[in-house]
Backbone as CSV, one residue per row, in Angstrom:
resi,resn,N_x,N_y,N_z,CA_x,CA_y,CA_z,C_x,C_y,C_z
1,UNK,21.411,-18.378,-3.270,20.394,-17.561,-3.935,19.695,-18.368,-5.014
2,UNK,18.217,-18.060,-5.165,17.627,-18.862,-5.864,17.529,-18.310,-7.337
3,UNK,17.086,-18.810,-8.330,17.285,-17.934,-9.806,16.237,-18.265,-10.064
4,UNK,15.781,-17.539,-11.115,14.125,-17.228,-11.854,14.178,-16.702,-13.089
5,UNK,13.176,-17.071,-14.024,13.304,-16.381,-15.407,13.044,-14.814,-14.900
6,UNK,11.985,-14.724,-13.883,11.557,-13.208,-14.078,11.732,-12.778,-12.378
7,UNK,12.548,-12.016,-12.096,12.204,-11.318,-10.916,10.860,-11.162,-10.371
8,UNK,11.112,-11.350,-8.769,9.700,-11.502,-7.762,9.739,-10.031,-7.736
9,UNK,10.569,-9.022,-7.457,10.288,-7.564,-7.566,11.068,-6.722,-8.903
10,UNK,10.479,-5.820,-8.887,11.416,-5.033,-10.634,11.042,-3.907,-10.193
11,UNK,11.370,-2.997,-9.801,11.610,-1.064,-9.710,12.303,-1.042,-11.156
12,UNK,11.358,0.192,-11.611,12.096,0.705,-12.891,11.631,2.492,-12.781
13,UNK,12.905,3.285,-12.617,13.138,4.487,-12.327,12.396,5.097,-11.012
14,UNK,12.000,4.359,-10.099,11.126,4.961,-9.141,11.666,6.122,-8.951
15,UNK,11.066,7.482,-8.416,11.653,8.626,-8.383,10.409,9.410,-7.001
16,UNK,10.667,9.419,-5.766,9.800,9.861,-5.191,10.524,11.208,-4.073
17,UNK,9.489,12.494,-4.299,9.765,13.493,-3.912,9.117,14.604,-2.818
18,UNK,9.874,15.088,-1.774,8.976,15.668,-0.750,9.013,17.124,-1.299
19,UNK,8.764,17.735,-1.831,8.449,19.443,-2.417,9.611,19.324,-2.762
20,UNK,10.505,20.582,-2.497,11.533,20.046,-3.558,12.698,19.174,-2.881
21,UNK,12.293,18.567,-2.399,13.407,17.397,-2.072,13.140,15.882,-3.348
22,UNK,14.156,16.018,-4.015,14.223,13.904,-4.223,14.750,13.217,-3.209
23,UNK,13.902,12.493,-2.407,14.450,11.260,-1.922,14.871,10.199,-2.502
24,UNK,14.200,9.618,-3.144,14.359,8.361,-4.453,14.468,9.002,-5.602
25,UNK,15.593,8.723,-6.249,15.856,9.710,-8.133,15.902,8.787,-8.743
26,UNK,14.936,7.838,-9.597,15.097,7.335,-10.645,16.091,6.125,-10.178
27,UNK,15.713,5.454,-9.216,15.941,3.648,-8.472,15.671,2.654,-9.875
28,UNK,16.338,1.906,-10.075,16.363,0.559,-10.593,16.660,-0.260,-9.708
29,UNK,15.678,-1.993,-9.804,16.220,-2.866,-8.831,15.723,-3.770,-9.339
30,UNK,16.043,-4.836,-9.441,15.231,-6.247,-9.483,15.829,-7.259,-8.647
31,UNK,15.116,-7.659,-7.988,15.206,-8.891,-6.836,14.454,-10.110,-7.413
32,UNK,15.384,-10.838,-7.241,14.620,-12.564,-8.090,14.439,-12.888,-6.149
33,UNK,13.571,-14.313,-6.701,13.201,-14.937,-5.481,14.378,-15.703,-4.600
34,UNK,14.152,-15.513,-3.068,15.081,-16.235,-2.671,16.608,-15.365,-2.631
35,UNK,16.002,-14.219,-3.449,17.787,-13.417,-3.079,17.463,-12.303,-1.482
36,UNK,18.703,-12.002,-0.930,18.746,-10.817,0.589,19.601,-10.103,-0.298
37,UNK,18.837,-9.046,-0.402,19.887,-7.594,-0.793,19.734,-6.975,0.633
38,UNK,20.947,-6.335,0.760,21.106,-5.214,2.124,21.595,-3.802,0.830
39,UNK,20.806,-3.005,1.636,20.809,-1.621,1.442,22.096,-0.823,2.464
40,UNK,22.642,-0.351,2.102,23.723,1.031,3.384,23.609,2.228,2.557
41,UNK,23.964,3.090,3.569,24.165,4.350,3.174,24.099,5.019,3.925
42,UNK,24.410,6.525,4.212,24.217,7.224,5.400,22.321,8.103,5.751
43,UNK,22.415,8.238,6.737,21.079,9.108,6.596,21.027,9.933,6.282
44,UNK,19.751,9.789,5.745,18.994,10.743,4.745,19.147,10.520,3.172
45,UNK,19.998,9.492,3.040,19.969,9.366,1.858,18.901,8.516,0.972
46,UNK,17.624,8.146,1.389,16.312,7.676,0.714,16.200,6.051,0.848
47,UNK,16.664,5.457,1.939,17.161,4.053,1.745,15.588,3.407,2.440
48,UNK,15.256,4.459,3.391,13.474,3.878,4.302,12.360,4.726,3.539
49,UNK,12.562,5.783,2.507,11.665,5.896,1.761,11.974,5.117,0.595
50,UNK,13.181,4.686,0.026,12.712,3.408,-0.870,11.917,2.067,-0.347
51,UNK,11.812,1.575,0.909,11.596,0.787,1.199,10.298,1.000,1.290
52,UNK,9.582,1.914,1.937,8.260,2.548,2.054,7.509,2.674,0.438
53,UNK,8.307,2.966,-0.155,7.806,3.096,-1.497,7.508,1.618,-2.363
54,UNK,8.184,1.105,-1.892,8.133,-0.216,-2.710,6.353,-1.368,-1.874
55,UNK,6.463,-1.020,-0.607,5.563,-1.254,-0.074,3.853,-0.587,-0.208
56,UNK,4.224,0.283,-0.827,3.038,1.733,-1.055,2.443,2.713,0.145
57,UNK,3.568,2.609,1.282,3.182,3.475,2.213,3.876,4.796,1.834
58,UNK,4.096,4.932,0.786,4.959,6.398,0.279,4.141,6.328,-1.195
59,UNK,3.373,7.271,-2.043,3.361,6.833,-3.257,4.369,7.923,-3.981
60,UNK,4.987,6.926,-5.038,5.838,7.832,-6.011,5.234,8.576,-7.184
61,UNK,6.147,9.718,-7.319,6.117,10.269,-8.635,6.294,10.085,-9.673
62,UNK,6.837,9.195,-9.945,7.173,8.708,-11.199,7.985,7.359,-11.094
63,UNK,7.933,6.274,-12.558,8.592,4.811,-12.341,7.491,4.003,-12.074
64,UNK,8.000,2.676,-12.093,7.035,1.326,-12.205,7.743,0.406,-11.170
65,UNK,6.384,-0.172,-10.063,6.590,-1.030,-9.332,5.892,-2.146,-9.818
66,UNK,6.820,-3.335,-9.812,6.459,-4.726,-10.892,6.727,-5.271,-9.879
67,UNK,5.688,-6.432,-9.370,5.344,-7.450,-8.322,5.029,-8.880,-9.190
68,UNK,5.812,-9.675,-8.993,5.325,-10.719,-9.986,4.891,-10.611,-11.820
69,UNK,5.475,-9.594,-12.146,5.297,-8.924,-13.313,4.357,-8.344,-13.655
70,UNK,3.483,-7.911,-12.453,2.267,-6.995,-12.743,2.693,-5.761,-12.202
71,UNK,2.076,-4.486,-12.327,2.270,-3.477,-11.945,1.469,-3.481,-10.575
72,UNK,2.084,-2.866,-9.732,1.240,-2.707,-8.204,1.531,-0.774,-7.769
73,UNK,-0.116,-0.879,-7.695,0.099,0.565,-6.869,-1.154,2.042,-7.577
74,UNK,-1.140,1.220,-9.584,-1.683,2.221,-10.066,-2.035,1.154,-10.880
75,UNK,-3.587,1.961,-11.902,-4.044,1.562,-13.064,-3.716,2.449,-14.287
76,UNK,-3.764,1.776,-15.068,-4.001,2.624,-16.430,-4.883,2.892,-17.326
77,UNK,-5.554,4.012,-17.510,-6.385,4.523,-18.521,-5.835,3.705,-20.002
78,UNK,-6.984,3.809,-21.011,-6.712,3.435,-22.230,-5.866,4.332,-22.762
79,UNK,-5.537,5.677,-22.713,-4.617,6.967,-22.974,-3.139,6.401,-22.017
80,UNK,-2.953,5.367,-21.796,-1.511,5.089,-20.723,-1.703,5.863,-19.648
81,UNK,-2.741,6.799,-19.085,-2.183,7.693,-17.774,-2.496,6.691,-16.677
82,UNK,-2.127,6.887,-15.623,-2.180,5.909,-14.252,-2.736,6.898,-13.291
83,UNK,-3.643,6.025,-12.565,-4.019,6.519,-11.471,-3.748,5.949,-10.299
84,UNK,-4.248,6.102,-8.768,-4.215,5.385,-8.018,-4.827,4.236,-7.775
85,UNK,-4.174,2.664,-7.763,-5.039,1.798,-7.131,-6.106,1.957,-6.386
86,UNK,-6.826,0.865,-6.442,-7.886,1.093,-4.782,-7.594,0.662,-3.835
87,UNK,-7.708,0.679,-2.982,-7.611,0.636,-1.416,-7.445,-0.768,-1.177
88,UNK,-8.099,-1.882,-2.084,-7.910,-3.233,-1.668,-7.147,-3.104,-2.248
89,UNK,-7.168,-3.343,-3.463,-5.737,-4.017,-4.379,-4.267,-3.711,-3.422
90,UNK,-4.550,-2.119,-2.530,-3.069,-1.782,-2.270,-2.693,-2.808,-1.074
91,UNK,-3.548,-2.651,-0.430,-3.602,-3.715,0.842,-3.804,-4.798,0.448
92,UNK,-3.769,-5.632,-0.483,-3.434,-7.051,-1.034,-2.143,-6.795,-1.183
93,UNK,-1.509,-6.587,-1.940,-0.205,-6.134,-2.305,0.839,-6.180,-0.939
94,UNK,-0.139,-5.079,0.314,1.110,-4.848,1.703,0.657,-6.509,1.887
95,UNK,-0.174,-7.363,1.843,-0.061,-8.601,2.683,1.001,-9.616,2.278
96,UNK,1.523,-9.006,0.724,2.465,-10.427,-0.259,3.511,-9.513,0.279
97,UNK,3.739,-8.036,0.841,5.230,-7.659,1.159,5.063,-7.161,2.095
98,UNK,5.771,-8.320,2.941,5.758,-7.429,4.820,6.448,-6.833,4.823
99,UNK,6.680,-6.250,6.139,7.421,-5.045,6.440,7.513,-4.945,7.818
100,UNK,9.015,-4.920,8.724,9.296,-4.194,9.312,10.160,-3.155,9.802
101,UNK,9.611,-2.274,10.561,10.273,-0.868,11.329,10.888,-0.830,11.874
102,UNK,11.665,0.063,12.344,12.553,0.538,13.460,11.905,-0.094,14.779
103,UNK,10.883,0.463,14.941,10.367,0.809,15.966,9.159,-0.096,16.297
104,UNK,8.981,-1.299,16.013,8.043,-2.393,16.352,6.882,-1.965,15.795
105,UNK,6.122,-1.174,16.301,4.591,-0.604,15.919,3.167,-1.529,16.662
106,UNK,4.192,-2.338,17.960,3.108,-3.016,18.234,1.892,-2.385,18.945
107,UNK,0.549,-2.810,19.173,-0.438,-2.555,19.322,-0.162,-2.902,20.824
108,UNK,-0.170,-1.790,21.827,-0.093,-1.826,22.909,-1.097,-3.034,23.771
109,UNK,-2.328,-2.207,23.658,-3.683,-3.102,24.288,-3.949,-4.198,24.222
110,UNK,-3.159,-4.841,22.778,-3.358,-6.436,22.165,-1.709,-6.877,23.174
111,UNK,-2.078,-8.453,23.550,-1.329,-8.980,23.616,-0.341,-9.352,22.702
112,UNK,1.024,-10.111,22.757,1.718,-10.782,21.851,0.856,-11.715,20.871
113,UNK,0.381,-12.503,20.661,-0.891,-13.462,20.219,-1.768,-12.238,19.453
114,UNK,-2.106,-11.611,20.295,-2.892,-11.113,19.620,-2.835,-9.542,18.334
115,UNK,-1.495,-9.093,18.627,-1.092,-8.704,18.048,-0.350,-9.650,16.432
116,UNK,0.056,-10.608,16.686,0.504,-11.342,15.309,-1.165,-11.829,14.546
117,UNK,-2.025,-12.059,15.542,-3.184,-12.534,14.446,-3.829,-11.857,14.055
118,UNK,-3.674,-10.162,14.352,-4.399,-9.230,13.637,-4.617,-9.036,12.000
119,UNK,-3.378,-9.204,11.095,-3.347,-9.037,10.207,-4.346,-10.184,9.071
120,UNK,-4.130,-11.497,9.884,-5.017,-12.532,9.261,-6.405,-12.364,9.505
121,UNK,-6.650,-11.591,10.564,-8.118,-11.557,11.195,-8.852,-10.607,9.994
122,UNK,-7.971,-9.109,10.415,-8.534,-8.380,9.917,-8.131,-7.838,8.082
123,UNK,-7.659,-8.056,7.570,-6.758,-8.040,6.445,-7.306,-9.238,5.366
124,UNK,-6.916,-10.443,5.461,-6.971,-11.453,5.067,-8.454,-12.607,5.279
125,UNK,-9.273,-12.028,6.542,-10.475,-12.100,6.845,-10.583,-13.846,7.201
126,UNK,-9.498,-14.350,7.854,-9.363,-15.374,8.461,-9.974,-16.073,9.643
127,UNK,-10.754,-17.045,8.962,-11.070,-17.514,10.970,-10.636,-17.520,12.061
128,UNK,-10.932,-17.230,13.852,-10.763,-17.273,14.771,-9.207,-18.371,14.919
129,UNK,-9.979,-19.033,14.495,-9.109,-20.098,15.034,-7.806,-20.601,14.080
130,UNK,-8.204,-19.973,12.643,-7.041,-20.402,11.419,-6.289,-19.298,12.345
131,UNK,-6.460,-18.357,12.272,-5.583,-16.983,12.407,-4.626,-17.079,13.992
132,UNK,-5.239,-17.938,14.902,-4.617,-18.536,16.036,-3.582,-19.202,15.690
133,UNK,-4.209,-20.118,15.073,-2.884,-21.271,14.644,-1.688,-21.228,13.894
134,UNK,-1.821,-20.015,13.048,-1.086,-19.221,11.990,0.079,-18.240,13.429
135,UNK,-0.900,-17.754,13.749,0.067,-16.525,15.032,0.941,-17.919,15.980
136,UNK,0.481,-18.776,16.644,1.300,-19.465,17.106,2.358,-20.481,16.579
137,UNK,2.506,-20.403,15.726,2.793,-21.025,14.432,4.212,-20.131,14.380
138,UNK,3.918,-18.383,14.064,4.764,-17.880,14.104,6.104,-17.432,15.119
139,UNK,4.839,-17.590,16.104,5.756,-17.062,17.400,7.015,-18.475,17.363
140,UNK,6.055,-19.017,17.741,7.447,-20.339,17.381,8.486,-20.861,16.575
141,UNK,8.651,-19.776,15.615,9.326,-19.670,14.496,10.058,-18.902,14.928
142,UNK,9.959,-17.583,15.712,10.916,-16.575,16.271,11.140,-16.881,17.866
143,UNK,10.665,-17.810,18.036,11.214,-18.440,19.633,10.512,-17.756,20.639
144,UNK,9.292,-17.313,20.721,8.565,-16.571,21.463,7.280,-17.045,21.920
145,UNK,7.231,-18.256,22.004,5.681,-18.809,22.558,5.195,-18.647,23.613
146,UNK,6.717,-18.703,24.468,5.955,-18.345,25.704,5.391,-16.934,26.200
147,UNK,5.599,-16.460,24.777,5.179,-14.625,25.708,4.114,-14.428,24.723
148,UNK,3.301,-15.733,24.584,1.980,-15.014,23.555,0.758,-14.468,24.252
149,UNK,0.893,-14.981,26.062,-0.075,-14.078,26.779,0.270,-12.600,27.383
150,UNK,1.259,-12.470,26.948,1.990,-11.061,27.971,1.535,-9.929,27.064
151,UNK,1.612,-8.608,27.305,1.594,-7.176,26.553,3.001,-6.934,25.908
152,UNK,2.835,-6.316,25.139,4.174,-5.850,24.291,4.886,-4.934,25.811
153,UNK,3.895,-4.012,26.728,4.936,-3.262,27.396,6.098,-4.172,28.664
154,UNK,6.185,-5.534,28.774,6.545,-6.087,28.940,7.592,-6.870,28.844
155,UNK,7.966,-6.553,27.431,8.784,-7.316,26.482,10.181,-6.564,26.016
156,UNK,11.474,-6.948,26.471,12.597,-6.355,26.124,12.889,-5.729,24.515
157,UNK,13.213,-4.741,24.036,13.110,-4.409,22.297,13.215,-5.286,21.452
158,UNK,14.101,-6.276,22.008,14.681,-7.404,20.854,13.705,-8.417,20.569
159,UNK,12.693,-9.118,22.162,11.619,-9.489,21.781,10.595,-8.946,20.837
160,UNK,10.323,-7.307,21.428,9.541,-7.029,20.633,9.308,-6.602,19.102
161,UNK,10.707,-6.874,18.776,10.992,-6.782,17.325,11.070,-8.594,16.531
162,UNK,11.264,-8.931,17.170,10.933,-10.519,16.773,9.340,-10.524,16.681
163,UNK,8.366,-10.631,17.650,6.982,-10.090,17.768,6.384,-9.683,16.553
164,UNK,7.372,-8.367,16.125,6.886,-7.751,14.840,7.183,-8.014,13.360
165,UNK,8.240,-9.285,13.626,8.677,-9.976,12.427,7.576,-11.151,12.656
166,UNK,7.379,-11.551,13.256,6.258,-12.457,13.466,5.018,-12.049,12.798
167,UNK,4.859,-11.292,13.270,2.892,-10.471,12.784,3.213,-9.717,11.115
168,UNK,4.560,-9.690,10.297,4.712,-9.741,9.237,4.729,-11.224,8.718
169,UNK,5.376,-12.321,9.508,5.229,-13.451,8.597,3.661,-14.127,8.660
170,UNK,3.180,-13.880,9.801,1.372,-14.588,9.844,0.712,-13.873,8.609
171,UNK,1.317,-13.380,7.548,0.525,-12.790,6.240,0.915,-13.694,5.438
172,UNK,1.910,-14.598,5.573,2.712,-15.360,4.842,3.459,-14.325,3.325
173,UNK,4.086,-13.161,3.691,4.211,-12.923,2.045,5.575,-13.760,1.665
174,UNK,5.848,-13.043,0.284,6.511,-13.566,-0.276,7.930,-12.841,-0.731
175,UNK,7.822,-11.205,0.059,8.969,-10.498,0.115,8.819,-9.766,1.369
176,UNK,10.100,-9.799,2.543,10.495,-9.241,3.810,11.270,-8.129,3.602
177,UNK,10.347,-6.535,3.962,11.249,-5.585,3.884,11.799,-5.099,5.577
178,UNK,13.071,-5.031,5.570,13.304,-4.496,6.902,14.164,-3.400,7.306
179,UNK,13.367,-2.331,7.619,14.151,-1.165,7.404,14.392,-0.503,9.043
180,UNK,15.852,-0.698,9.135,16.855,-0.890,10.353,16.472,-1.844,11.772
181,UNK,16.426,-3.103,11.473,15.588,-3.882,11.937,16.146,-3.801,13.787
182,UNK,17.427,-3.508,13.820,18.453,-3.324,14.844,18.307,-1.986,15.427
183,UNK,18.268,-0.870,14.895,18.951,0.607,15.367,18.172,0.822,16.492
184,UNK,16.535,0.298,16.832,16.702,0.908,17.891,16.869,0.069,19.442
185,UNK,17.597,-0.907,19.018,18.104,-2.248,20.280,19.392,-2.031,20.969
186,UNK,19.586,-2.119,22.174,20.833,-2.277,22.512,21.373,-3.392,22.393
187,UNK,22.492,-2.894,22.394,23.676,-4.401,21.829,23.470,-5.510,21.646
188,UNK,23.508,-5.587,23.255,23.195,-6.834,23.200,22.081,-7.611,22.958
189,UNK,21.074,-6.866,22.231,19.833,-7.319,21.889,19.566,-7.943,20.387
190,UNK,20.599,-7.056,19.998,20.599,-7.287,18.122,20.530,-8.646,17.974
191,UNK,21.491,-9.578,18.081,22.013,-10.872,18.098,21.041,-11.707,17.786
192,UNK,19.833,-11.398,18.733,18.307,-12.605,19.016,17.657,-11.857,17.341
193,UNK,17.568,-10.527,17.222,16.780,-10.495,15.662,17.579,-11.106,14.891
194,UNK,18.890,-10.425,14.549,19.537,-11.042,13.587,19.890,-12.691,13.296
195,UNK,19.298,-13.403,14.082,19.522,-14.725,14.674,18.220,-14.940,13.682
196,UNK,16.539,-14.575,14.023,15.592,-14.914,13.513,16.049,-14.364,12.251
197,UNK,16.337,-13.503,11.430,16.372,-13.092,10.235,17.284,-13.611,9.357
198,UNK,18.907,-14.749,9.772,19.123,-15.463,9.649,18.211,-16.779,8.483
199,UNK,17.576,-16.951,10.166,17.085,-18.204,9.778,15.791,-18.205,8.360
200,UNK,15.386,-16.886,8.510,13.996,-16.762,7.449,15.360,-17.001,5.808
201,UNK,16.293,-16.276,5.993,17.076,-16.598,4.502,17.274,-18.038,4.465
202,UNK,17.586,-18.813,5.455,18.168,-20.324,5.187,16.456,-20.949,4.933
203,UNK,15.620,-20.771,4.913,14.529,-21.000,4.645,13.759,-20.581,3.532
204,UNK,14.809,-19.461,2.642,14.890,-19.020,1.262,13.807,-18.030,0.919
205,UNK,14.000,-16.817,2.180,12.673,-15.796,1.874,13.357,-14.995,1.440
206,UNK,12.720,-14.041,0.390,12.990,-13.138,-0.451,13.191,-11.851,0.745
207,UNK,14.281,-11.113,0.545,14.522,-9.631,1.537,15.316,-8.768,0.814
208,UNK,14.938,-7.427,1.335,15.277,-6.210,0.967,15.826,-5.830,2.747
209,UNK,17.052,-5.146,3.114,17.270,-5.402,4.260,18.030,-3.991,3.910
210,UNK,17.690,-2.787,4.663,18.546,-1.520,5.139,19.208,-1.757,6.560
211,UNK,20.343,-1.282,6.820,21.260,-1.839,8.055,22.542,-0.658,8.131
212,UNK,22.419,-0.503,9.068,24.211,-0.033,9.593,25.066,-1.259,9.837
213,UNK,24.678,-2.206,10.124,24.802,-3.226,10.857,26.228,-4.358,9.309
214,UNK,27.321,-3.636,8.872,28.403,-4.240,8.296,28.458,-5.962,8.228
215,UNK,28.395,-6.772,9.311,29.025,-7.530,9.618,27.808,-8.705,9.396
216,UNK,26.829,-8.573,9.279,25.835,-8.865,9.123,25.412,-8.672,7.582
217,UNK,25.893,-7.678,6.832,25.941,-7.247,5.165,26.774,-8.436,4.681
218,UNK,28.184,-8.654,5.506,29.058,-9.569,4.709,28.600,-10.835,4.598
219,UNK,27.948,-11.072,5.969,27.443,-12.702,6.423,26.292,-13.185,5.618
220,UNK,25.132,-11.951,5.360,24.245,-12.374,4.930,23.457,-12.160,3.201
221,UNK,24.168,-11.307,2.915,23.459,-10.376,1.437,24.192,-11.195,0.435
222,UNK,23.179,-11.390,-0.627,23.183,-11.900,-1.855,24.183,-10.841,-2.396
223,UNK,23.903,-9.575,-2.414,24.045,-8.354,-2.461,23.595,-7.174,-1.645
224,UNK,25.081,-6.093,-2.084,25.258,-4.562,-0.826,24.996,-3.712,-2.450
225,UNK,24.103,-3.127,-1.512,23.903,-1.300,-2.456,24.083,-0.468,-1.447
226,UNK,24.978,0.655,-2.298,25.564,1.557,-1.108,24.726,2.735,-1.817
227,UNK,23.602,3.238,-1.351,22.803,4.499,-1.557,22.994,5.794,-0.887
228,UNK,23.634,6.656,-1.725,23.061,8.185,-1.367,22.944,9.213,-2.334
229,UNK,21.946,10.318,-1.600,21.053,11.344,-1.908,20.354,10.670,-3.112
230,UNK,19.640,9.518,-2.925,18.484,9.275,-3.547,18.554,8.475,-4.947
231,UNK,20.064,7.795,-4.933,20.895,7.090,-5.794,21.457,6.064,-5.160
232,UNK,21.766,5.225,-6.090,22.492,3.860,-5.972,23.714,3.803,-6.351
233,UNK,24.787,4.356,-5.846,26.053,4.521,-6.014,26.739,3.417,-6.801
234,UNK,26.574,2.410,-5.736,27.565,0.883,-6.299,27.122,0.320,-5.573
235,UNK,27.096,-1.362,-6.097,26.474,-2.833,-5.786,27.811,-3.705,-6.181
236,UNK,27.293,-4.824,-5.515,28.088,-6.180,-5.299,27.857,-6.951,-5.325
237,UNK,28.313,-7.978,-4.778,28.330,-9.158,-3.955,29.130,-8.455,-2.725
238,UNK,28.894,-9.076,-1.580,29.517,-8.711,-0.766,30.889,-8.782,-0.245
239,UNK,31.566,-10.078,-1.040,33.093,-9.888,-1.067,33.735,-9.024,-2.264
240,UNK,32.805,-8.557,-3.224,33.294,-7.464,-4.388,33.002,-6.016,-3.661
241,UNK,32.050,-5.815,-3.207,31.825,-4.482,-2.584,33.118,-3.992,-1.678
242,UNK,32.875,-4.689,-0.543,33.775,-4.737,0.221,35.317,-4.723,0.256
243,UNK,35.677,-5.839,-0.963,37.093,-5.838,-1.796,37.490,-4.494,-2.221
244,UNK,36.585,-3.903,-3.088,37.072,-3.034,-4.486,36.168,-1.499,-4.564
245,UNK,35.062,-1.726,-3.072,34.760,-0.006,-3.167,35.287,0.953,-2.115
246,UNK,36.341,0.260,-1.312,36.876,1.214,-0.856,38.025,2.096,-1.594
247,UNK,38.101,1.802,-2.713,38.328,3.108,-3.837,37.535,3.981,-3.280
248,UNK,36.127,4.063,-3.482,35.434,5.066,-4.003,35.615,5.581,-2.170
249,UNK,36.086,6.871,-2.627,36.031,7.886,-1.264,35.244,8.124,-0.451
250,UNK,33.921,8.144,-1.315,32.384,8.333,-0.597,32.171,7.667,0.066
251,UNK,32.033,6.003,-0.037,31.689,5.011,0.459,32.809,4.746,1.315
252,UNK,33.976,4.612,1.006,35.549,4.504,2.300,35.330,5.491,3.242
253,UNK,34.449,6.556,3.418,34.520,7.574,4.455,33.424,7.300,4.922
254,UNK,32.151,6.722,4.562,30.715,6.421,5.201,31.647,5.254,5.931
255,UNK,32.076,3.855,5.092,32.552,2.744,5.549,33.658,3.114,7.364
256,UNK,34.120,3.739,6.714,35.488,4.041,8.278,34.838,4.932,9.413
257,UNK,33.826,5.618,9.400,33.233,5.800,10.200,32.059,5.063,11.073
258,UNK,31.630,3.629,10.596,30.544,2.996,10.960,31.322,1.765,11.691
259,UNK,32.824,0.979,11.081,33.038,-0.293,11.311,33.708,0.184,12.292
């Protein structure tokens, strides 16, 4: 893990709510550069609307999202009140923090290729040909060159979730959120993501990583936060978590039901 005077991300009390539900209650986090935190917890407990939130595809109710020590998401009146960003600023912001889903989100009609150079094309307003070289660039980073002429409906889940870690790194950011990057792969598919996501840490990219996926928490996280109902229970390192929270009942009964 890399160290920094100032954290690349800082949450301070985020608190975000669906009517009367809290999903997120008042989150603290700071991630320096170069660190993988993994997130657990059971569902429903706010672990893909924190992640959404930190990205600004959720906006919160209350709390401060600090990106490089600026605030991202809102402005402030001379009276301190905040409003909403604009529309660029927010979408500058999603290009420095990718993101991926469950569920790929690829663009059917676009090829592989052409699905990773969308974001430079259209986003980042990149030339034809930079934005080519950038997408193939990537694919080859996740071991997928040869399927940059094929359609996504083509492509086994595990490819197509590599695909979609791809068309997050052709933005080049500078923090990878991945929220259950596995759940919807069969088995034997996991292996090839977790293989690329691997390699982006030994290459020292900053991640926020939600997972069922244990064995992969121990191997890979700077740090485990075990979140529920919209709280951060307990954190680690991953041989302290693991060591010393199966005390806590909550987490020993989420834990013995998953491993």
């Amino acid at each position: 893990m890399k160290t920094a005077n100032q954290p690349l991300l800082s949450l301070k009390g985020i608190t975000k709510r669906f009517g009367a539900l809290t999903a997120v209650d008042g989150v603290d986090l700071d991630v320096c550069p170069g660190e993988i935190v993994v997130i657990i917890g059971p569902s429903g407990s706010g672990k893909s609307t924190l992640l959404r939130s930190i990205n600004f595809l959720e906006e919160i109710e209350d709390g401060t999202i600090l990106f490089e020590g600026d605030e991202v998401g809102y402005l402030r009146n001379k009276h301190g009140r905040r409003h909403l960003d604009t529309p660029h600023r927010i979408c500058a912001l999603r290009s420095e923090i990718g993101m991926v889903f469950q569920h790929f989100n690829l663009f059917p009609h676009m090829t592989v290729l052409g699905n990773v150079m969308e974001g430079p094309l259209t986003v980042q307003k990149k030339s034809s040909g930079e934005a080519r070289e950038r997408a193939l660039d990537m694919l080859a980073k996740v071991g997928l060159s040869d399927k940059r002429d094929v359609y996504p409906a083509t492509l086994s889940g595990g490819q197509k979730q590599r695909v979609a870690i791809a068309r997050a790194l052709a933005m080049r950011p500078k923090l990878m959120l991945f929220d259950e990057p596995t759940s919807a792969l069969d088995p034997e598919l996991i292996g090839e993501v977790f293989d690329t996501i691997r390699a982006l840490g030994k290459e020292g990219m900053t991640m926020i990583i939600v997972t069922h996926q244990m064995g992969f928490a121990k191997e890979m996280a700077d740090r485990v936060i075990f979140m529920e109902a919209g709280s951060f229970v307990a954190q680690g390192t991953p041989e302290d978590f693991f060591a010393n929270q199966m005390e806590n009942e909550r987490i020993q009964s989420f834990l013995t039901r998953i491993l």
